[in-house]
DSSP file (Angstrom, degrees, kcal/mol; ACC not computed):
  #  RESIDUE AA STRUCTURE BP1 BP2  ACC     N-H-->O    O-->H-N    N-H-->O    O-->H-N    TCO  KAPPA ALPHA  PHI   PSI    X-CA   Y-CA   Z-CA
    1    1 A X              0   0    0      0, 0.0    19,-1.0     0, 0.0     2,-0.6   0.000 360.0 360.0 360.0 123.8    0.0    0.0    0.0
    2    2 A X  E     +A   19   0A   0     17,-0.2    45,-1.5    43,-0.2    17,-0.2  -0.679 360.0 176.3 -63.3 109.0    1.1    3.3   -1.0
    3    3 A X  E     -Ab  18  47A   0     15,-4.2    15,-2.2    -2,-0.6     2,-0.3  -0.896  14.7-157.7-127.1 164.6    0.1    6.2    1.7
    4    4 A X  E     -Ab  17  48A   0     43,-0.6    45,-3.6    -2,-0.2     2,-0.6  -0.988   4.6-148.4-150.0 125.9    1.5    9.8    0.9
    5    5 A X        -     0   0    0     11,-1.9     2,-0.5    -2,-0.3   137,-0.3  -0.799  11.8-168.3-134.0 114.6    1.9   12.1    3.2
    6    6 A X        -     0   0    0     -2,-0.6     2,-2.3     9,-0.1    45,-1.5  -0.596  19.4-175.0-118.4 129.1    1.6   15.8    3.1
    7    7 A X  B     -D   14   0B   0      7,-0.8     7,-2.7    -2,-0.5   131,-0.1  -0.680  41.1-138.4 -83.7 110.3    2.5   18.8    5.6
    8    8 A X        +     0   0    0     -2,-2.3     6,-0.6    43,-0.2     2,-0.2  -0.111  32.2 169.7 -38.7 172.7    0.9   21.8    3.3
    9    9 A X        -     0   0    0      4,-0.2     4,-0.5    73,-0.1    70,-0.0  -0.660  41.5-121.5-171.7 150.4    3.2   24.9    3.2
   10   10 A X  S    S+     0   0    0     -2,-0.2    21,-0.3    69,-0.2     3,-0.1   0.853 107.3  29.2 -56.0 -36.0    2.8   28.0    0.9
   11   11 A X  S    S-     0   0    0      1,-0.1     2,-0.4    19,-0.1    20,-0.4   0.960 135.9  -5.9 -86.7 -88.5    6.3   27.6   -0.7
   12   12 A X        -     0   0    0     18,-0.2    18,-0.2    -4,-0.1    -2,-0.1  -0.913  66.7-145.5-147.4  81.2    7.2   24.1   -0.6
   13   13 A X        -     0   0    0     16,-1.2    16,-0.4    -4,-0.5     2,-0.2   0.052  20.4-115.6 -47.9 148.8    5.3   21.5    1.0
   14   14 A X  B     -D    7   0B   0     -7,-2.7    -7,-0.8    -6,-0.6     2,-0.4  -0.781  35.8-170.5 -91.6 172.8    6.8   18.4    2.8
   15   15 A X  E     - C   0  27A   0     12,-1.3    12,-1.8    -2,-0.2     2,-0.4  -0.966   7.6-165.5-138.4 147.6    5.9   15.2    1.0
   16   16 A X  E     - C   0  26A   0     -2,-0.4   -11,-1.9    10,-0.2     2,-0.3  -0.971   7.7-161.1-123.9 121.6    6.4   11.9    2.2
   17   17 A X  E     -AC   4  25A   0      8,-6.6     7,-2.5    -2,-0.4     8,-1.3  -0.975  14.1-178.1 -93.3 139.5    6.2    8.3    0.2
   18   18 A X  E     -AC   3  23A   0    -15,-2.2   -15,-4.2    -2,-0.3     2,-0.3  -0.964   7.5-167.1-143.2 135.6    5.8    5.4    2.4
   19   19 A X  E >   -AC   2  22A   0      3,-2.9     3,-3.5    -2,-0.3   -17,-0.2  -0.900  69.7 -18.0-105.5 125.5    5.7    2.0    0.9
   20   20 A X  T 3  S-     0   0    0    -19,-1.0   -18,-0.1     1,-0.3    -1,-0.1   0.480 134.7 -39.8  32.5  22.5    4.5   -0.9    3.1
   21   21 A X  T 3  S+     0   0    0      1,-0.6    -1,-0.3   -20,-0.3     2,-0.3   0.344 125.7 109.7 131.5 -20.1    5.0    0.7    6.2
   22   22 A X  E <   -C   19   0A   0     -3,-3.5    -3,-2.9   104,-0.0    -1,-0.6  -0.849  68.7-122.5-128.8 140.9    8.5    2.3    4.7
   23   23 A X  E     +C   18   0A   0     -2,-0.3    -5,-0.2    -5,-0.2     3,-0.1  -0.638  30.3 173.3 -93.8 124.4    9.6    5.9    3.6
   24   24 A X  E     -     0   0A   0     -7,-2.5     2,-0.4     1,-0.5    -1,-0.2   0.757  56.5 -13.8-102.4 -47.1   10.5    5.3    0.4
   25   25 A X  E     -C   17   0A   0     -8,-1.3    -8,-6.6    -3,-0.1    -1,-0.5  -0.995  48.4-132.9-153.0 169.5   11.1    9.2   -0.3
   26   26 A X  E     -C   16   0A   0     -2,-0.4     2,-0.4   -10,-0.3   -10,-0.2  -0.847  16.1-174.1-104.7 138.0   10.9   12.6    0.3
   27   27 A X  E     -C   15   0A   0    -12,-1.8   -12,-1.3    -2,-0.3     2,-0.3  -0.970  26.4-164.8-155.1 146.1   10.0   15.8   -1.3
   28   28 A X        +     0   0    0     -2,-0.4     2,-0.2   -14,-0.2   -14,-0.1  -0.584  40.1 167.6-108.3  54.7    9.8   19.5   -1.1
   29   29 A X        -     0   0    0    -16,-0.4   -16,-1.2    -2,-0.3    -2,-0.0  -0.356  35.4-123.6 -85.6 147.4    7.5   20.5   -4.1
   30   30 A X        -     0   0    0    -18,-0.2     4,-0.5    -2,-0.2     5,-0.3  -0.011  43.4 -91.3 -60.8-173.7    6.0   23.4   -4.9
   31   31 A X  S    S+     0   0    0    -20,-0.4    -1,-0.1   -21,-0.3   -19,-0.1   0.273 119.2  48.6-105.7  39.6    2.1   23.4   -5.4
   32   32 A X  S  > S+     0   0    0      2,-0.0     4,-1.6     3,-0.0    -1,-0.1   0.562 114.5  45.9 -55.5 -56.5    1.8   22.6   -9.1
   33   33 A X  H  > S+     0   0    0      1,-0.2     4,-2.1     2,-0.2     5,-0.3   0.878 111.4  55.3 -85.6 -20.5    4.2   19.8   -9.0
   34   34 A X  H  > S+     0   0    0     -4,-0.5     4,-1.6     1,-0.2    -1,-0.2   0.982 109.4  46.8 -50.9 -50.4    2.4   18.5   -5.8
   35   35 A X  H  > S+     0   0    0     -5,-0.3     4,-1.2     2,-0.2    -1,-0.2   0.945 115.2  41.0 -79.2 -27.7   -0.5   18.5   -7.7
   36   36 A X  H  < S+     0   0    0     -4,-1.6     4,-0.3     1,-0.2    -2,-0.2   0.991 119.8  50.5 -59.4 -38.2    1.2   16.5  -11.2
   37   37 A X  H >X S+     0   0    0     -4,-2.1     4,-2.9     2,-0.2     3,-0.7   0.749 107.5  53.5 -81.0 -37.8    2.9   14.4   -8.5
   38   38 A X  H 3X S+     0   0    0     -4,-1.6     4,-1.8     1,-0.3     5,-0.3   0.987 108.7  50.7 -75.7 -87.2   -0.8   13.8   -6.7
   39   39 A X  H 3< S+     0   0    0     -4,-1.2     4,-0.4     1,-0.2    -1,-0.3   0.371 103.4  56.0 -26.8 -17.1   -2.2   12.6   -9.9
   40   40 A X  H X> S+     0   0    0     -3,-0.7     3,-1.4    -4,-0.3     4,-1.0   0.896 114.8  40.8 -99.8 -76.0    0.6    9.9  -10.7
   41   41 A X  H 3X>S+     0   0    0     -4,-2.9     5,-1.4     1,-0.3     4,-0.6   0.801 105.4  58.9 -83.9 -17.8    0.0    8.3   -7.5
   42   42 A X  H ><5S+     0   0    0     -4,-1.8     3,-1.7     1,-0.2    -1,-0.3   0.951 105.2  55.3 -34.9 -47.2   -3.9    8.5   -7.4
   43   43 A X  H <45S+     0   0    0     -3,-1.4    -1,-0.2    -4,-0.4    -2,-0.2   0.934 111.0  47.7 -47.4 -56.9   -3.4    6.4  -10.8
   44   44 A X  H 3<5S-     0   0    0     -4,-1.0    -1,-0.3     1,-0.2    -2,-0.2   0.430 121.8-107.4 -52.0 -21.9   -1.3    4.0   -8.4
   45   45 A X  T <<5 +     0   0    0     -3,-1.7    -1,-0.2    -4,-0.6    -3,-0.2   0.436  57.6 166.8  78.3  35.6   -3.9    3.8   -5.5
   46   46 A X      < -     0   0    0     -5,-1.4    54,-0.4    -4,-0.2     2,-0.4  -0.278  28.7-142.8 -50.3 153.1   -2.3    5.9   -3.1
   47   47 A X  E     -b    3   0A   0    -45,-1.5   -43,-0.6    52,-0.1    54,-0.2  -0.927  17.3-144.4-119.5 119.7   -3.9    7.0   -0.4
   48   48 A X  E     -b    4   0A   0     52,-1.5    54,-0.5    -2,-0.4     2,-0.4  -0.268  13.6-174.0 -58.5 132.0   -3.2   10.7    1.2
   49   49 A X        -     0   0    0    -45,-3.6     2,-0.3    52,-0.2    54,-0.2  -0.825  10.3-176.1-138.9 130.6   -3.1   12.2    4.4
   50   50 A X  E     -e  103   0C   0     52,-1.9    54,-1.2    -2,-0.4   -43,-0.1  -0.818  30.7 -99.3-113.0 154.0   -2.8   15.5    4.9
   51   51 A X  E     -e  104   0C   0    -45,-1.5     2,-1.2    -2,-0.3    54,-0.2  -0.264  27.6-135.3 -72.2 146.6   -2.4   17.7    7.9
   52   52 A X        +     0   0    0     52,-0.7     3,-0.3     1,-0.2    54,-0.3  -0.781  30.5 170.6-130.0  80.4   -5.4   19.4    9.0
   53   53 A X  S    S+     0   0    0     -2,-1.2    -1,-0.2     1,-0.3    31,-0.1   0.422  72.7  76.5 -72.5   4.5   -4.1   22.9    9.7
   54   54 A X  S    S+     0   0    0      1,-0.1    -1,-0.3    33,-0.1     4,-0.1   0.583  90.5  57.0 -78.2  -8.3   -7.9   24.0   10.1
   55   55 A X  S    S+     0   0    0     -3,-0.3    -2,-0.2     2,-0.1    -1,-0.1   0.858  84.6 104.9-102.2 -26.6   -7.4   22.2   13.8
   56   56 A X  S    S-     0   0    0     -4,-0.2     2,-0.4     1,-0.1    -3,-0.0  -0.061  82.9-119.0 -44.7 136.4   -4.1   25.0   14.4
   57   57 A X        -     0   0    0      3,-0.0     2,-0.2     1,-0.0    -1,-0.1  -0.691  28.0-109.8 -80.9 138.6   -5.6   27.7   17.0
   58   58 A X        -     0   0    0     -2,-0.4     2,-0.6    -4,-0.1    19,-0.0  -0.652  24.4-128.3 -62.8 144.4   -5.6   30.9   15.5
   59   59 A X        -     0   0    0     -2,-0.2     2,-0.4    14,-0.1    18,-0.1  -0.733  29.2-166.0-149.2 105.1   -2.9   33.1   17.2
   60   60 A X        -     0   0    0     -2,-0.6    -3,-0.0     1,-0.1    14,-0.0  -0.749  36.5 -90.7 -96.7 159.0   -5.0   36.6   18.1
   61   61 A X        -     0   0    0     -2,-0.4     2,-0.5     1,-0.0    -1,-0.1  -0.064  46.0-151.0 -47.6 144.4   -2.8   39.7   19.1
   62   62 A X        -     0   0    0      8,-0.1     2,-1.5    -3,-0.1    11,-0.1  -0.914  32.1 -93.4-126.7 167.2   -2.2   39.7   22.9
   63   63 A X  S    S+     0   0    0     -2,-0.5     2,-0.2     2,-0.0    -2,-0.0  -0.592  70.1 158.7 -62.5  68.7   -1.7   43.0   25.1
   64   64 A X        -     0   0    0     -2,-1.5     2,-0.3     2,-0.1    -3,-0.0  -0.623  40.3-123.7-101.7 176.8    2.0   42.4   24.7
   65   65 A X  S    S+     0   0    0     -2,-0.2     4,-0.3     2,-0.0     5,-0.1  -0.856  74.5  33.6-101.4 163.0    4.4   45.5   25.2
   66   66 A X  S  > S-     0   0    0     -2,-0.3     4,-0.7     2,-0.1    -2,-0.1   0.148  82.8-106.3  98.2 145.7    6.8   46.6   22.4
   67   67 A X  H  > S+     0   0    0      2,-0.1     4,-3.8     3,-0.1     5,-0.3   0.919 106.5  70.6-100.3 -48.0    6.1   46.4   18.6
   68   68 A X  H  > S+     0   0    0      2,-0.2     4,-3.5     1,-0.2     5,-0.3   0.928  98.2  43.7  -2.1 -88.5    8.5   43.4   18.0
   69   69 A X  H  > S+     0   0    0     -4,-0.3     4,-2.9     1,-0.3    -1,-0.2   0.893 120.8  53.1 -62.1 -21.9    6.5   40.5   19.7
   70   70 A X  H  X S+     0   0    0     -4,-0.7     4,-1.2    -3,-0.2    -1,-0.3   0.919 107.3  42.5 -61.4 -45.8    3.7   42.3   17.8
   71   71 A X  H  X S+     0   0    0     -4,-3.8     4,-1.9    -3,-0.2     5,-0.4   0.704 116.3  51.9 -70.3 -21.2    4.9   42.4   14.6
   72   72 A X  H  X S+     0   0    0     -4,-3.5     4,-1.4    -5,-0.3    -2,-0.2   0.839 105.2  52.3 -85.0 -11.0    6.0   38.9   15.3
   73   73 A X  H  X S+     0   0    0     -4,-2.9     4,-1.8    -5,-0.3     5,-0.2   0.942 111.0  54.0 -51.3 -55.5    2.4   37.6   16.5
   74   74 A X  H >X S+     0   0    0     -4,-1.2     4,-1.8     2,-0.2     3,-1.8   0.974 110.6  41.4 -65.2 -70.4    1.0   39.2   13.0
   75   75 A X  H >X S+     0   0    0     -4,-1.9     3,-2.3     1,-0.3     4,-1.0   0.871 109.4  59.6 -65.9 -52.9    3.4   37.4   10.9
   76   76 A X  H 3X S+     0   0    0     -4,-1.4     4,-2.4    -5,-0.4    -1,-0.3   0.824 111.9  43.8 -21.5 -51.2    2.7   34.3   13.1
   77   77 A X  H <X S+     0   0    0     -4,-1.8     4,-2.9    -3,-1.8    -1,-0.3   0.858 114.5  45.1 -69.6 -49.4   -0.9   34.8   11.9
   78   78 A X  H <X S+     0   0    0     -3,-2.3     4,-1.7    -4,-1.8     3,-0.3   0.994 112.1  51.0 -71.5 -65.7   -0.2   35.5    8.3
   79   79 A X  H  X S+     0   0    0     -4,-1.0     4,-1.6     1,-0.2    -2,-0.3   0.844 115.0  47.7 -27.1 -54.8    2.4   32.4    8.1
   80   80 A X  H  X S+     0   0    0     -4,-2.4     4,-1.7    -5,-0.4    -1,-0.2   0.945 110.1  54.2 -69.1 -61.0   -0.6   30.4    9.7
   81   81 A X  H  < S+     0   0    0     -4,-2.9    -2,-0.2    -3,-0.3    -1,-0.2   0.780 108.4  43.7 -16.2 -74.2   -3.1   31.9    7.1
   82   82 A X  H >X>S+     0   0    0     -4,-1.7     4,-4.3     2,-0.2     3,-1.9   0.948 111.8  60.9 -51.8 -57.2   -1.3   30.9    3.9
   83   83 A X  H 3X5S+     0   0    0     -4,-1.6     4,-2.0     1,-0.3   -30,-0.2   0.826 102.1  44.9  15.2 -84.7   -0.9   27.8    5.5
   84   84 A X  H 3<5S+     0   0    0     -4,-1.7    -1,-0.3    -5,-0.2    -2,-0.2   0.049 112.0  54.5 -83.1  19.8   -4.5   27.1    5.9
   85   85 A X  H <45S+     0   0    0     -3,-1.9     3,-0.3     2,-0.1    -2,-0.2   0.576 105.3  50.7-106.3 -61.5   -5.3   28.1    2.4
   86   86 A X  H >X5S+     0   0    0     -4,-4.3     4,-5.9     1,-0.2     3,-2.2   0.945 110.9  52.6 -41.2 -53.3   -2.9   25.9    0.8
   87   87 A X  H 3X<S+     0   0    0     -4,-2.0     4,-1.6    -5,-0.5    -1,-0.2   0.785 105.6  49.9 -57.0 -31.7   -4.3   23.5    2.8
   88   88 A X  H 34 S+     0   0    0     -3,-0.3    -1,-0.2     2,-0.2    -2,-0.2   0.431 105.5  54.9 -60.9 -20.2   -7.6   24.1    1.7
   89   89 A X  H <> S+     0   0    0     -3,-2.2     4,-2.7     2,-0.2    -2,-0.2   0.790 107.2  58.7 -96.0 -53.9   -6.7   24.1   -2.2
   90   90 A X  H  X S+     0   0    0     -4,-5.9     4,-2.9     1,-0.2    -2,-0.2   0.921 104.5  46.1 -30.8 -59.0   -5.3   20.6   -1.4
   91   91 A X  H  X S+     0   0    0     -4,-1.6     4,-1.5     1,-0.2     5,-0.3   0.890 112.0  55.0 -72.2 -29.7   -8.5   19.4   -0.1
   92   92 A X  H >> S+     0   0    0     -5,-0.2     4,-1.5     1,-0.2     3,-1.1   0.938 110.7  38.4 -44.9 -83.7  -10.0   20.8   -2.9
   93   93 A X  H 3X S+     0   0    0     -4,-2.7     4,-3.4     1,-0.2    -2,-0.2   0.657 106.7  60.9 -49.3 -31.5   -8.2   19.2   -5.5
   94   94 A X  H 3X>S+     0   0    0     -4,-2.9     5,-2.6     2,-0.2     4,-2.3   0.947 112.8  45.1 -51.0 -56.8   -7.8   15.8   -3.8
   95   95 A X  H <<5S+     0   0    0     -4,-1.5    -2,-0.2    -3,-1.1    -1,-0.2   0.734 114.8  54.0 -54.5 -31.9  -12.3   16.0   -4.1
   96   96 A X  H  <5S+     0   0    0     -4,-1.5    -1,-0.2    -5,-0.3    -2,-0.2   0.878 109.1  38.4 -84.4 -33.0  -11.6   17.1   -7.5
   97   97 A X  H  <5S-     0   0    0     -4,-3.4    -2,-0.2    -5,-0.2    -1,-0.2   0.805 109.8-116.0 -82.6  -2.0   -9.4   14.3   -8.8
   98   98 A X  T  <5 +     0   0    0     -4,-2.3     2,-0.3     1,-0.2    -3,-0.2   0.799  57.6 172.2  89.0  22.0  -11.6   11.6   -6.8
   99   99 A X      < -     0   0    0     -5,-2.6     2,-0.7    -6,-0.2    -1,-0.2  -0.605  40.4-115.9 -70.5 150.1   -8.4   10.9   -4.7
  100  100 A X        +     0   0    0    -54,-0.4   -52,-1.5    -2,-0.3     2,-0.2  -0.594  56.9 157.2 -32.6  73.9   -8.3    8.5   -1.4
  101  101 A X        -     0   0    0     -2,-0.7    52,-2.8    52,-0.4     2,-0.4  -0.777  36.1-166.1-133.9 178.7   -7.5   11.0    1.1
  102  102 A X  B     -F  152   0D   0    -54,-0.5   -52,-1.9    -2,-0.2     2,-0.6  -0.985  18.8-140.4-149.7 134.5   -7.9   11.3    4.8
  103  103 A X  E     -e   50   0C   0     48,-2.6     2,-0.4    -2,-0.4   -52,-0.2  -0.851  29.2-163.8-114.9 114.1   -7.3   15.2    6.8
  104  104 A X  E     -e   51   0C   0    -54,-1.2   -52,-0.7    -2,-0.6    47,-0.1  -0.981  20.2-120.7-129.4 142.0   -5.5   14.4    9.9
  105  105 A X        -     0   0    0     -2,-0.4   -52,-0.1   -54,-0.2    45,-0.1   0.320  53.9 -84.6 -71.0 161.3   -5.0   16.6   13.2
  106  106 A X        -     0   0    0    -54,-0.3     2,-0.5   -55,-0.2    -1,-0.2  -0.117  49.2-114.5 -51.1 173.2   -1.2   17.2   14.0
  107  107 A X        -     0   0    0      4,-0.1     2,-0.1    -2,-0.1    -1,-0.1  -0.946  27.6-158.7-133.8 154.0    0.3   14.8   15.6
  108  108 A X    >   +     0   0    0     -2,-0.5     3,-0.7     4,-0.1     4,-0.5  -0.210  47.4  23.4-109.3-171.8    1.7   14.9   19.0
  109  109 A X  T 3> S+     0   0    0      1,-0.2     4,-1.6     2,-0.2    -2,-0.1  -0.261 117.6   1.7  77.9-147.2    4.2   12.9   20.9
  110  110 A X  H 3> S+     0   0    0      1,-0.2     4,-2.5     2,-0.2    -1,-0.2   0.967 135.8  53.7 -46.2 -58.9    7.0   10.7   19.8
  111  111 A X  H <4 S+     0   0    0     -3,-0.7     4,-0.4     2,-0.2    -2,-0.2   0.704 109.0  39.9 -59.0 -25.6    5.9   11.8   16.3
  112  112 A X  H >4 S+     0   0    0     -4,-0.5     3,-1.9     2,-0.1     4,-0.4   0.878 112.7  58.2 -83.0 -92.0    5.9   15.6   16.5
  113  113 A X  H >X S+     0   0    0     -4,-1.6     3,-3.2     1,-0.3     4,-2.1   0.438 105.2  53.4 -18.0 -72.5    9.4   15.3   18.7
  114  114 A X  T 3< S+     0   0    0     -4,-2.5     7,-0.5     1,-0.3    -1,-0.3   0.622  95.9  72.8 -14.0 -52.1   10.7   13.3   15.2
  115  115 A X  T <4 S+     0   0    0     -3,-1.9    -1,-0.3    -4,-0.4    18,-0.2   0.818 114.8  13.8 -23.4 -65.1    9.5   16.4   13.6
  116  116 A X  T <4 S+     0   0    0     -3,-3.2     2,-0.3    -4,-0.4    -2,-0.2   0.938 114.7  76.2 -72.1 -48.7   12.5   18.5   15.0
  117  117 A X     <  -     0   0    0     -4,-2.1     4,-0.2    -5,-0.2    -1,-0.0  -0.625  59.3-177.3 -84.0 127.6   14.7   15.7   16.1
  118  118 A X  S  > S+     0   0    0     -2,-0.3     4,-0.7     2,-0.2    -1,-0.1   0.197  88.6  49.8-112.3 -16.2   16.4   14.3   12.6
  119  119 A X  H  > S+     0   0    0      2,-0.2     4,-1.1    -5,-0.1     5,-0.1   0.876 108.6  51.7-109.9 -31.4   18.3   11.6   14.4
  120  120 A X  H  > S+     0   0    0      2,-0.2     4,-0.6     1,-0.2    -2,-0.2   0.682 116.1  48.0 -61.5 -26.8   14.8   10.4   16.4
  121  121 A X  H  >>S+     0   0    0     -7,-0.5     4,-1.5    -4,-0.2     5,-0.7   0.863 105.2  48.1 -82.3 -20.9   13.7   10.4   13.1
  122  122 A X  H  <5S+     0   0    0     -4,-0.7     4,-0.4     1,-0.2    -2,-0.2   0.787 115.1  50.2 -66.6 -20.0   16.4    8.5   11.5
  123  123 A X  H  <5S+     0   0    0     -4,-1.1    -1,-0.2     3,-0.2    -2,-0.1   0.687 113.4  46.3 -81.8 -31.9   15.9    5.8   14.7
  124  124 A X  H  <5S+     0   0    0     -4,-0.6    -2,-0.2    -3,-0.2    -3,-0.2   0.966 134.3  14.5 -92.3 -72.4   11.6    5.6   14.2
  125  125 A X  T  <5S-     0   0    0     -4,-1.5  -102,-0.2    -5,-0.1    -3,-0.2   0.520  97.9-123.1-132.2 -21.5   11.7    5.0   10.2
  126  126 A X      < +     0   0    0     -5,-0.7     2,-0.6    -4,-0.4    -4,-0.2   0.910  55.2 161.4  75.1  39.8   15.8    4.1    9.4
  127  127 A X        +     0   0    0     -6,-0.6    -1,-0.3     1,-0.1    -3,-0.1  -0.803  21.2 167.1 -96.0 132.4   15.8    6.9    7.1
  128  128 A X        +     0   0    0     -2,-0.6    -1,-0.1     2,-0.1     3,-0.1   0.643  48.6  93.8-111.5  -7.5   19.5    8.4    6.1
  129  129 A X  S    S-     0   0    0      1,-0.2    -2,-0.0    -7,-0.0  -104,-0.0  -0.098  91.4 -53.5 -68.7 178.5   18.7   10.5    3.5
  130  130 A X        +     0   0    0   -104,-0.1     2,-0.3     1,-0.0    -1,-0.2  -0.331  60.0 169.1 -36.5 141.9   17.9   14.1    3.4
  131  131 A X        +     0   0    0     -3,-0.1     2,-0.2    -4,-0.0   -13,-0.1  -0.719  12.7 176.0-136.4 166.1   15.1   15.6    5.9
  132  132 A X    >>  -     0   0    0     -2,-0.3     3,-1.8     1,-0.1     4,-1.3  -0.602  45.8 -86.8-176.2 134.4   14.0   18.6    6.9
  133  133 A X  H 3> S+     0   0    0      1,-0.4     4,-0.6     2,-0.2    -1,-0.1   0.232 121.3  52.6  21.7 -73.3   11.1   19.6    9.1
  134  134 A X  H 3> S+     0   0    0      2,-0.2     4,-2.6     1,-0.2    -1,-0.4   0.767 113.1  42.8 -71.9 -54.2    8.6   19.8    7.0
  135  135 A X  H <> S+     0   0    0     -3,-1.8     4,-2.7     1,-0.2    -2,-0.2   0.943 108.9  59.4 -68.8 -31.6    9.2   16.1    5.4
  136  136 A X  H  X S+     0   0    0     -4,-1.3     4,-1.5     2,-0.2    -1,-0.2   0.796 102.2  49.5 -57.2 -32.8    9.6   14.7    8.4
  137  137 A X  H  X S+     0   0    0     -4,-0.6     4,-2.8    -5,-0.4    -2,-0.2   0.964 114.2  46.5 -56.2 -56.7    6.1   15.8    9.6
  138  138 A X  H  X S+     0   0    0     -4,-2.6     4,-2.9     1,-0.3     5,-0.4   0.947 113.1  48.8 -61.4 -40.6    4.4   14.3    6.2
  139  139 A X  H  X S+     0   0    0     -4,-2.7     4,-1.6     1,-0.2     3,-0.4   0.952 113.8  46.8 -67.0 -25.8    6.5   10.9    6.7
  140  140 A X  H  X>S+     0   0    0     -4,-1.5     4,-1.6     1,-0.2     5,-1.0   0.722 113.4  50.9 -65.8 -16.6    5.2   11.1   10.4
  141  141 A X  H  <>S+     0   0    0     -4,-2.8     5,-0.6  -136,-0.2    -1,-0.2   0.885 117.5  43.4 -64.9 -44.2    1.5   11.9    8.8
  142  142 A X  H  <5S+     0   0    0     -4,-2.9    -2,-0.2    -3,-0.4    -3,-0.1   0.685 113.0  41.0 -88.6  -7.1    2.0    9.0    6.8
  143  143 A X  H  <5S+     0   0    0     -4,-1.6    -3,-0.2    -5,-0.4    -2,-0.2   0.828 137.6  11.0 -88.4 -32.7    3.3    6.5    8.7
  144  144 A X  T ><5S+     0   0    0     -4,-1.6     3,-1.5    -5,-0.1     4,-0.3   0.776 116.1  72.2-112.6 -33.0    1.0    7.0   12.0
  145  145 A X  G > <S+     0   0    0     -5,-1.0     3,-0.5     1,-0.3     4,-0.4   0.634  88.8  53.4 -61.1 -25.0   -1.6    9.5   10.7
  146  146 A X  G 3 <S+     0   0    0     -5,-0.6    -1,-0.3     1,-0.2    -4,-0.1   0.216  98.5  64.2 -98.7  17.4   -3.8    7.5    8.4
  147  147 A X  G <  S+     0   0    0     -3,-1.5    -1,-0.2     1,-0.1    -2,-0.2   0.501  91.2  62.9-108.5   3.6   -4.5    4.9   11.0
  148  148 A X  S <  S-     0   0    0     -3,-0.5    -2,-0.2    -4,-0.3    -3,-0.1   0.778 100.3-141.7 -74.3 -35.9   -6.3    7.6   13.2
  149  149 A X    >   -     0   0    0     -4,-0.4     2,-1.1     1,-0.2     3,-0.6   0.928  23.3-168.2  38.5  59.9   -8.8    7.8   10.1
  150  150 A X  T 3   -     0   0    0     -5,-0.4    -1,-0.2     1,-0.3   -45,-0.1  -0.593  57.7 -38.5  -0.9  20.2   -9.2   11.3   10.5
  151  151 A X  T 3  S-     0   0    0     -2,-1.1   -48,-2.6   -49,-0.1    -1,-0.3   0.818  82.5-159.7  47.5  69.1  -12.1   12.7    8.4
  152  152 A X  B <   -F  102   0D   0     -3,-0.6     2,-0.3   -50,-0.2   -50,-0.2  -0.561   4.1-145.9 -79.7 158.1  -11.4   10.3    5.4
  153  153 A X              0   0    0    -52,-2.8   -52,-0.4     1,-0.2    -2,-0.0  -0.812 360.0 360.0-127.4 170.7  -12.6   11.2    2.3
  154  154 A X              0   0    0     -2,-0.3    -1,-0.2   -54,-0.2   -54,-0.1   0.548 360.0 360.0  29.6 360.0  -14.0    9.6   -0.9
């Protein structure tokens, strides 16, 4: 079974393939070739799961002092924004191409630690290749997230 697993981002999403259970690769595509790349595995019978930034709390302005932590709350907010958009075009397009997909919460624990930690991930999945943040989330989406069955679709 093919599962595919994607952390949206505006720029460059991560992607994850894992084949039987195993991350087979990684990728950092923009969202055009995320979407050719989507279509290729549908054909294959992949199944998706993508992170379900609609469950991120929104990040509201606080009474902080100083214009700094302010201006950095608002970009927080904006970053979060694009985010949830992307994410939203995904789910689109997955409903439009009649893909197998499932939208699942972040994930906590061992699997968000992985996230950061590149040698805790290289220990959970025996991956040596290049990582980065963002792929490391999707292989953790796909490897634990689609057995939560998440709001699956089609």
């Amino acid at each position: 079974m093919i599962i595919i697993g994607i952390d949206p981002d505006l720029v460059k999403s991560g992607v994850a393939v894992v084949e039987d259970g195993r991350v087979v690769d990684l990728h950092s595509p923009d969202l055009f070739d995320l979407m050719e790349m989507a279509l290729e595995w549908r054909d294959l019978g992949a199944h998706f799961v993508i992170e379900d930034v609609e469950s991120m709390r929104p990040t509201f302005p606080r009474a902080l002092k100083g214009g700094s932590r302010e201006a950095q709350i608002a970009k927080i907010s904006q970053n979060v924004g694009q985010v949830k958009a992307i994410a939203r075009v995904l789910r689109a397009y997955m409903d439009r191409i009649g893909a197998d997909y499932t939208m699942c919460k972040p994930l906590g624990g061992t699997a968000k630690a992985a996230k950061r930690n590149a040698d805790l991930f290289r220990n959970l999945t025996g991956w040596t290749g290049r990582s980065n943040e963002d792929t490391r989330d999707a292989a953790m989406l796909a490897l634990y997230g689609w057995k939560k069955q998440c709001a699956r679709r089609n």
